[in-house]
C-alpha positions as CSV (number, residue, x, y, z in Angstrom):
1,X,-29.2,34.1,-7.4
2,X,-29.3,31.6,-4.8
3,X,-26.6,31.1,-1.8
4,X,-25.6,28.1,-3.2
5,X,-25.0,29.4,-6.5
6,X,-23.1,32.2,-5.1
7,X,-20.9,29.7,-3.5
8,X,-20.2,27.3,-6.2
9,X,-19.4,30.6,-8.4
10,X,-16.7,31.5,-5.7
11,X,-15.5,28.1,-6.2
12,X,-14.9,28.4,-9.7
13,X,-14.0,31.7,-9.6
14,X,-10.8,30.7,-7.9
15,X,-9.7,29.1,-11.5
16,X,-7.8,30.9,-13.7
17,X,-7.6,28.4,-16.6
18,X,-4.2,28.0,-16.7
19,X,-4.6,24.5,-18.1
20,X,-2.0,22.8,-15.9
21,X,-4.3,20.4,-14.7
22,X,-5.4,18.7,-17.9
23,X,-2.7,16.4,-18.9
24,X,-3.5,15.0,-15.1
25,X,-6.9,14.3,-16.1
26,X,-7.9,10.8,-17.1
27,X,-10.8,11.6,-18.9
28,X,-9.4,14.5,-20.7
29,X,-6.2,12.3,-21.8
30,X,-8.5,9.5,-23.7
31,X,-11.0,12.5,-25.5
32,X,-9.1,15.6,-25.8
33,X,-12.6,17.2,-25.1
34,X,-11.9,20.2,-23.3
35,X,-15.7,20.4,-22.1
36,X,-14.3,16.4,-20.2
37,X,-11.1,18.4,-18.9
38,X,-11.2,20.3,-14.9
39,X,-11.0,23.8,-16.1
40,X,-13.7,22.9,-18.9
41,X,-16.4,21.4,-16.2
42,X,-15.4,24.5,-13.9
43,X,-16.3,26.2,-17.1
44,X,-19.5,24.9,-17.4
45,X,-20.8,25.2,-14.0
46,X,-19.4,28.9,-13.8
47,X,-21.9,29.5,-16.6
48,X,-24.8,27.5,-15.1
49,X,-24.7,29.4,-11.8
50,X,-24.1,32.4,-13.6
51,X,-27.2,31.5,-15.1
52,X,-25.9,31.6,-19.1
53,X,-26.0,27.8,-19.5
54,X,-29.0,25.7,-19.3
55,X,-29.3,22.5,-18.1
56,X,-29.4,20.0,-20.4
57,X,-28.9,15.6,-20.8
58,X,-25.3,16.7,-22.4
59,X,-24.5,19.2,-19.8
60,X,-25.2,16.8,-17.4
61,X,-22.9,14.1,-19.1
62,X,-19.6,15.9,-19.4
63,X,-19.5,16.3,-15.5
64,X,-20.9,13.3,-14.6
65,X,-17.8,11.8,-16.5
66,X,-16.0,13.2,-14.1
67,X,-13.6,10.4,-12.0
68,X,-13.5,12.6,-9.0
69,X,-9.5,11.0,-9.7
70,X,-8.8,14.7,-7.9
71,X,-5.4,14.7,-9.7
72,X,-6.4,18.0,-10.8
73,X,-6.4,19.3,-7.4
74,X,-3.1,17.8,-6.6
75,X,-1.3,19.9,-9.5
76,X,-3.5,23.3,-9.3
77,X,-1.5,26.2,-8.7
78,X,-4.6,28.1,-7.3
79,X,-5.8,24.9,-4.9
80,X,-8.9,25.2,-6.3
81,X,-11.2,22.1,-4.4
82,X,-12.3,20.7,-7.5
83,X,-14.1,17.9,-5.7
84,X,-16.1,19.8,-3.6
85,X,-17.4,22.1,-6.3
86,X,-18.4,18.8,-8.2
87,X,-19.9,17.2,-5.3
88,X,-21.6,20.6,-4.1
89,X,-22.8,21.0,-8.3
90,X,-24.3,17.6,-8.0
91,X,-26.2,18.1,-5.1
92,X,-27.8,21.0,-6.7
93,X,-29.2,19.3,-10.1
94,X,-29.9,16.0,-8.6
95,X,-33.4,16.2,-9.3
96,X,-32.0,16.8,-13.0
97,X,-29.9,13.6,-13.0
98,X,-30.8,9.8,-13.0
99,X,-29.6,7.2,-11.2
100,X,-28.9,3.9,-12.5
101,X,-30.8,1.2,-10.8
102,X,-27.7,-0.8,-10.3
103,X,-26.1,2.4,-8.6
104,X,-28.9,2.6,-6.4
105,X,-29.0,-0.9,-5.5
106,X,-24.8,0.0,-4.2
107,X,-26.1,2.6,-2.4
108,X,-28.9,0.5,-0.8
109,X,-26.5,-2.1,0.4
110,X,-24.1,0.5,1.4
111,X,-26.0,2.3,3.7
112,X,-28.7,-0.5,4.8
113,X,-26.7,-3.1,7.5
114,X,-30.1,-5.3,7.4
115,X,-29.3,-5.7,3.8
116,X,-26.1,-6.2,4.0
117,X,-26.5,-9.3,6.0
118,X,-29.0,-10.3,3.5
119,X,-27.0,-10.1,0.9
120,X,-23.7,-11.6,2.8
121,X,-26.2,-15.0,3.6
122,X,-27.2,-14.9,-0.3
123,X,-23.6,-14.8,-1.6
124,X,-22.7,-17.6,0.6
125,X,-25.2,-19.8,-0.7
126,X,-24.5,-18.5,-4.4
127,X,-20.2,-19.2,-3.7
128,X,-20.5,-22.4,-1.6
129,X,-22.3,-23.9,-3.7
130,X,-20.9,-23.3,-7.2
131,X,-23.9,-21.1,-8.4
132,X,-21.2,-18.4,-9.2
133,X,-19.2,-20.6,-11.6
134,X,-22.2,-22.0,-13.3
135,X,-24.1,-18.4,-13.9
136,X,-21.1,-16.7,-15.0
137,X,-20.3,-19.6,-17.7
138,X,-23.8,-19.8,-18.7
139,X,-23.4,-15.5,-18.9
140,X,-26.5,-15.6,-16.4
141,X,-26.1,-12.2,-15.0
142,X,-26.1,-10.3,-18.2
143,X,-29.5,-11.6,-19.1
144,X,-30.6,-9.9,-15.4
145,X,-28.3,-6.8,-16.9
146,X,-26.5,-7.5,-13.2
147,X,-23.2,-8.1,-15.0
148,X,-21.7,-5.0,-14.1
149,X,-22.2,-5.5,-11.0
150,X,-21.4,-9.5,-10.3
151,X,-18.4,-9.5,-12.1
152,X,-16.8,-7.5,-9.3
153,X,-17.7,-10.4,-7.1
154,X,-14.6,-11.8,-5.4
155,X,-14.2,-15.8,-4.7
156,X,-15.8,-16.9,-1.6
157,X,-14.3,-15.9,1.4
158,X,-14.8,-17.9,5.1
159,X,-16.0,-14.8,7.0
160,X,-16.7,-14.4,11.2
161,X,-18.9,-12.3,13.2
162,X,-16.7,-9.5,14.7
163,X,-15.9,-8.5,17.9
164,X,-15.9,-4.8,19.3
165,X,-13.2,-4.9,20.9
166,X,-9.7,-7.0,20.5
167,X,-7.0,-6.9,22.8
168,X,-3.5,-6.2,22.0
169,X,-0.8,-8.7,22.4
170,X,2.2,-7.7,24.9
171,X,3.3,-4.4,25.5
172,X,0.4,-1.9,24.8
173,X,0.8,0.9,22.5
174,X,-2.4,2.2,23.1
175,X,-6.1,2.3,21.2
176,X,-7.0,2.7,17.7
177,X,-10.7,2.5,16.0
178,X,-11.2,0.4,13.1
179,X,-13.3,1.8,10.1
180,X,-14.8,-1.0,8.8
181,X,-16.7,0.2,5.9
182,X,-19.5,-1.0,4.5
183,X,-18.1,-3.6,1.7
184,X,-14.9,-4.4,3.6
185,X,-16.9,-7.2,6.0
186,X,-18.6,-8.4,2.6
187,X,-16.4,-8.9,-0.1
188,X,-12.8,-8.5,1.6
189,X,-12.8,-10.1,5.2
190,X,-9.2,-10.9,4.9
191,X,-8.1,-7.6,4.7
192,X,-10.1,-6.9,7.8
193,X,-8.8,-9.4,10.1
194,X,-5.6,-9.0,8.5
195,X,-5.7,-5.5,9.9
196,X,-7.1,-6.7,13.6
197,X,-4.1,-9.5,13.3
198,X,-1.3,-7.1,12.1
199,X,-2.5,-4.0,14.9
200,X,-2.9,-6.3,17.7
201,X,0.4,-8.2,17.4
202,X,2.2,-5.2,17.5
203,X,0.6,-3.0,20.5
204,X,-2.6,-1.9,20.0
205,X,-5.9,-2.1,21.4
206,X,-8.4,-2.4,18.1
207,X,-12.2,-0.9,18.7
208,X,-14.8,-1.7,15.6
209,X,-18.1,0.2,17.4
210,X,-20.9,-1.5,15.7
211,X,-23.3,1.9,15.0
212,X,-20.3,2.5,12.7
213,X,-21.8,2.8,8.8
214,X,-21.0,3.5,5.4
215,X,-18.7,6.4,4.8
216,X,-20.8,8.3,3.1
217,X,-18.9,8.4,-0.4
218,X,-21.6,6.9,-2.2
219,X,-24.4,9.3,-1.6
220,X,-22.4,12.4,-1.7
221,X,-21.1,12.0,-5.4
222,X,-24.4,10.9,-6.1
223,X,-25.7,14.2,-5.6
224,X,-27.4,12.9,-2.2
225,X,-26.0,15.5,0.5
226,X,-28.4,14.9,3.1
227,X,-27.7,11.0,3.1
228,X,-24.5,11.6,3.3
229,X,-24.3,13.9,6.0
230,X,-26.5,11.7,8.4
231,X,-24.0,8.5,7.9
232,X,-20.7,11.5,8.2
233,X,-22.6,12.3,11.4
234,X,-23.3,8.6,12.9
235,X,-19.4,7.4,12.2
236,X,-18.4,10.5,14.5
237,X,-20.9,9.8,17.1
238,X,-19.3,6.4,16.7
239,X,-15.6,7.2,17.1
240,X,-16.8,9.9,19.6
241,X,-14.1,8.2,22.4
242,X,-11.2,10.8,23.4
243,X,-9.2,7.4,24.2
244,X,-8.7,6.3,20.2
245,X,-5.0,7.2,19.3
246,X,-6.1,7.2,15.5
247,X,-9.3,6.2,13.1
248,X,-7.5,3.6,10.9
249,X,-9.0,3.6,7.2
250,X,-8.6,0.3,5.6
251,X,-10.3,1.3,2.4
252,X,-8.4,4.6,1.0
253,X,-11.5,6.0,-0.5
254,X,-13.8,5.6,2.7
255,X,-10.3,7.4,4.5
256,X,-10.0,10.5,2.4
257,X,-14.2,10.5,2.7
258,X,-13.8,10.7,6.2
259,X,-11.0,13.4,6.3
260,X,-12.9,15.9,5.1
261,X,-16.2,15.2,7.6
262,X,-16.8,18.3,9.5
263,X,-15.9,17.6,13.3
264,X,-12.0,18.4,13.7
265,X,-11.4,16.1,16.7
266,X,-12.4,13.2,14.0
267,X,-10.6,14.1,10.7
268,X,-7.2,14.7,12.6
269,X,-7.4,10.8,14.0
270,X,-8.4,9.2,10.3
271,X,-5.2,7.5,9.0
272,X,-4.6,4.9,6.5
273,X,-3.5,1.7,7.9
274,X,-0.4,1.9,6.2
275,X,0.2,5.1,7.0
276,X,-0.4,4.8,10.6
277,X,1.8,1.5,10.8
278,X,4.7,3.7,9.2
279,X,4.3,6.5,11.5
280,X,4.5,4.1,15.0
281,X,8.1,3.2,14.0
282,X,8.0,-0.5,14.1
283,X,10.7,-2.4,12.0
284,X,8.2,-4.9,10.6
285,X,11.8,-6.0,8.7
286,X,12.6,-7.6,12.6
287,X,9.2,-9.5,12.7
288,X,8.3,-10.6,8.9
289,X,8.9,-14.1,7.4
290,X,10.5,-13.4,4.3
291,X,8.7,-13.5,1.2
292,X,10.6,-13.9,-2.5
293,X,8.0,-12.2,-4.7
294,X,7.3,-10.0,-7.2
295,X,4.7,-7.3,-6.0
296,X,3.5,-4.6,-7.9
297,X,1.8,-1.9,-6.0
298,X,-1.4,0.4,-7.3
299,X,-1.8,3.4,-5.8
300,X,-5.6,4.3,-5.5
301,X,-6.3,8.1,-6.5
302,X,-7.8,8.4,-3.2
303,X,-4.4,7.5,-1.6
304,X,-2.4,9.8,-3.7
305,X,-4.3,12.6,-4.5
306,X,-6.9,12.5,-1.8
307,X,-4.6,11.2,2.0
308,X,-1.6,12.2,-0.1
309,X,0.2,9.1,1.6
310,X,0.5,6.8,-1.3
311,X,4.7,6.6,-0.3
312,X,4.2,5.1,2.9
313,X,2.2,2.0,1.2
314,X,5.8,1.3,-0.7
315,X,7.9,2.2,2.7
316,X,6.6,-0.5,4.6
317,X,5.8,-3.1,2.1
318,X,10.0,-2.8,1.5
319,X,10.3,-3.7,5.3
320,X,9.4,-8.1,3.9
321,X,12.5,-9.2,3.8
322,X,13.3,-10.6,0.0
323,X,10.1,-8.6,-1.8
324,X,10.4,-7.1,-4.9
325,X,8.5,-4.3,-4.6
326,X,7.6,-2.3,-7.5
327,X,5.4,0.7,-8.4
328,X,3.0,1.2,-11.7
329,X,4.4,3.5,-14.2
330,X,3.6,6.6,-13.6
331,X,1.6,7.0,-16.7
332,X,-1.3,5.0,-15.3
333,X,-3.8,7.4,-13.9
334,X,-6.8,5.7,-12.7
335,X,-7.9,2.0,-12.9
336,X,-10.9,3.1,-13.4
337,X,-13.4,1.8,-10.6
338,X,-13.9,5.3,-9.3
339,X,-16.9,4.6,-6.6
340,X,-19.8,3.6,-8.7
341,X,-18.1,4.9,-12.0
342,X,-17.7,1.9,-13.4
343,X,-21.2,1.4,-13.6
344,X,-21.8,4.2,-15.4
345,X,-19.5,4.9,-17.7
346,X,-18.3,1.2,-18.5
347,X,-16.7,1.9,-21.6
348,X,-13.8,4.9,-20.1
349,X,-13.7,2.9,-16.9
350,X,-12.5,-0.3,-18.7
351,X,-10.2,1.7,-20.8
352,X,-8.6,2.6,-18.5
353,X,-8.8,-1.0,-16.4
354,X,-7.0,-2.0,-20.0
355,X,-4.1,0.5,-19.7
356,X,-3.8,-0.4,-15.8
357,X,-3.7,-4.0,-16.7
358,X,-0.8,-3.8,-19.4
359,X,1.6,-2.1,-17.4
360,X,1.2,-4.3,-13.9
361,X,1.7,-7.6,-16.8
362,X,4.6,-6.0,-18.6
363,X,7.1,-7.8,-16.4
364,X,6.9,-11.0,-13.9
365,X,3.9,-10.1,-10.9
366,X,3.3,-12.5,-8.4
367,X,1.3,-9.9,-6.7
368,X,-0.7,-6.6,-7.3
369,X,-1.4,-4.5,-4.0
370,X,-3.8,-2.1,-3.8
371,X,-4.9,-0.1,-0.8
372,X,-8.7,0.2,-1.6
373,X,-11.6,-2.0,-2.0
374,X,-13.4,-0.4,-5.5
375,X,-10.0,-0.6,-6.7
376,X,-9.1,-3.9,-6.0
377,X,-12.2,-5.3,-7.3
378,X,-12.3,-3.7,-10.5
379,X,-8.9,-4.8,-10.9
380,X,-9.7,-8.3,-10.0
381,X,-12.1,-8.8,-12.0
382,X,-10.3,-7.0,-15.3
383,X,-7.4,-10.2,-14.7
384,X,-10.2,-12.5,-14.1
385,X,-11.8,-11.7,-17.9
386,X,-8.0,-12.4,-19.1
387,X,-7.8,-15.8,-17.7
388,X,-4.4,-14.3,-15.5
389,X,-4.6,-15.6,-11.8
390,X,-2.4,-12.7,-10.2
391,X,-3.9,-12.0,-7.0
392,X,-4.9,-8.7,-6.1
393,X,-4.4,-8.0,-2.1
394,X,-4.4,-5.2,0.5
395,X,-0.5,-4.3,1.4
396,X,-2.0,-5.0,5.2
397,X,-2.2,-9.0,3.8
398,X,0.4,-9.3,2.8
399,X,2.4,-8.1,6.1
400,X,-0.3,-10.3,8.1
401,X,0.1,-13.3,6.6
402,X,4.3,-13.1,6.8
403,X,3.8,-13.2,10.8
């Protein structure tokens, strides 16, 4: 038996099937399979490493259903880290799986800047000049099979070349590093200068080192380790400074990707944005415009089960004076978007998108907030498909744009 096998068996070996995990799990909910439930994949794996189970294409299929939601995690007596014993498993049949070319081409512009400038020059041509509108009526990108992936295009966005370095205004509370990511700057720029805007005006000095890359979240639940690691190790070579306060996240699942890099002196600074703004103390309630809205607020899995700091989003979004905020009920689990899930497993992805969707349009919404980019997207573009025009936003736009 290999190392690695011995690990992942000491992994799963730490579940003792108790079953408390499974009415948390989105994909267990909709099938009832209980190969598609947490204890049911640990199941599987235990027996693969164990070597009584076989790889096969149906193997393969129930974990790679998997949402990586980590609810399961969240409610496991044991603390069993289900995610890393799904991330480690895929690592170690990757040769077994396939990748979808239009997961690979994510993962491409994820990790390649060059491309992502490409790609930023095409889309502008393809907005500005009402390609988008035109392709999508004529249902062009479905006849390139690119419609997965062009119907999370958001509206054209007028976009800058970013600083470094901005200064904060007035008193200085100190320095903070900006994680970027590597979709933020190309499909959501007004979350990112919302969060230079909102950081700056209250204090802080705001640091975006250019080697900074993708977080890595991509690759590694892909199976691809080694990629992974090498972008894990650039972004702390890149945040290396000793005078950063905090790594701000603006993206909750690049954040809880980059909690759980290796170096300590790094995963202790990474904060969400919202978190981080809660934590300084400020009473945004003093300094916001008012707003009389109706926003309801999604809280990404990787913010609730993954930072854990999914209250703190609802703390300070209370602080605009005259907004309604209000949460999703409970009952919605996942919207769905899950990294590259969406792309391949369309159908459980937009069943769930579906149930996301009825609850945030059961009662008036002006707004829908959501603290991370996949998320937002997908959700975006589910409204879109209804003809609803909601806007979906990060909670840091909404505070930037009442200053």
């Amino acid at each position: 038996m290999t190392n690695a096998k011995k690990e992942l068996l000491a992994i799963a070996d730490g579940c003792v099937k108790c079953g408390i995990c499974a009415p948390h799990c989105p994909t267990y909910t909709h099938t009832q399979n209980e190969n598609e439930s947490p204890r049911g994949r640990i199941a599987l794996i235990q027996a693969w490493a164990g070597g009584q189970l076989a790889i096969t294409d149906k193997f393969l299929t129930h974990i790679d259903t998997c949402l990586l939601c980590r609810a399961c995690e969240k409610s496991c007596p044991a603390v069993v880290p289900y995610g890393k014993l799904i991330d480690d498993f895929r690592a170690e049949v990757r040769e077994d799986q396939k990748t979808s070319v239009s997961v690979q081409l994510v993962k491409t512009i994820a990790e390649n800047k060059r491309v992502q400038r490409w790609l930023k020059s095409g889309l502008r041509f393809y907005q500005k000049n009402n390609l988008q509108k035109t392709a999508r009526l004529l249902r062009v990108p479905s006849l390139f099979g690119l419609k997965k992936l062009e119907r999370l295009v958001p509206d054209y966005q007028e976009t800058q070349t970013l600083k470094n370095y901005y200064s904060a205004r007035g008193e200085i509370q100190g320095d903070v590093g900006l994680f970027v990511g590597c979709m933020g700057e190309l499909f959501d720029f007004e979350t990112v200068n919302a969060a230079i805007t909102v950081l700056t005006h209250v204090g802080f000095n705001v640091h975006l080192p250019e080697s900074q890359t993708c977080c890595g979240a991509l690759a590694l639940h892909d199976g691809d380790a080694e990629t992974a690691q090498n972008l894990a190790n650039q972004n702390q070579l890149a945040f290396a400074s000793d005078n950063l306060q905090a790594i701000i996240s603006i993206a909750s699942g690049c954040g809880s990707t980059l909690r759980e890099y290796t170096a300590k002196n790094f995963t202790v600074k990474v904060m969400d944005i919202s978190h981080f703004l809660l934590q300084t103390n400020i009473d945004f309630s003093q300094i916001l415009k008012p707003l009389a809205t109706n926003v309801r607020l999604h809280s990404p899995c990787s913010l609730k089960n993954g930072l854990r700091t999914d209250k703190s989003v609802a703390q300070l979004l209370k602080q605009i004076p005259n907004a309604n905020i209000s949460p999703l009920l409970e009952t919605v689990q996942c919207c769905g978007a899950a990294g590259s899930y969406g792309l391949r497993h369309e159908k459980m992805a937009q069943t769930l998108l579906n149930e996301l969707l009825e609850s945030a349009l059961e009662k008036p919404t002006d707004y829908l907030v959501s603290s991370n980019i996949g998320c937002a997207l997908h959700i975006a573009a589910g409204l879109r498909e209804r003809g609803d025009n909601i806007e979906v936003v990060h909670p840091i736009v909404l505070l930037a744009r009442q200053l």
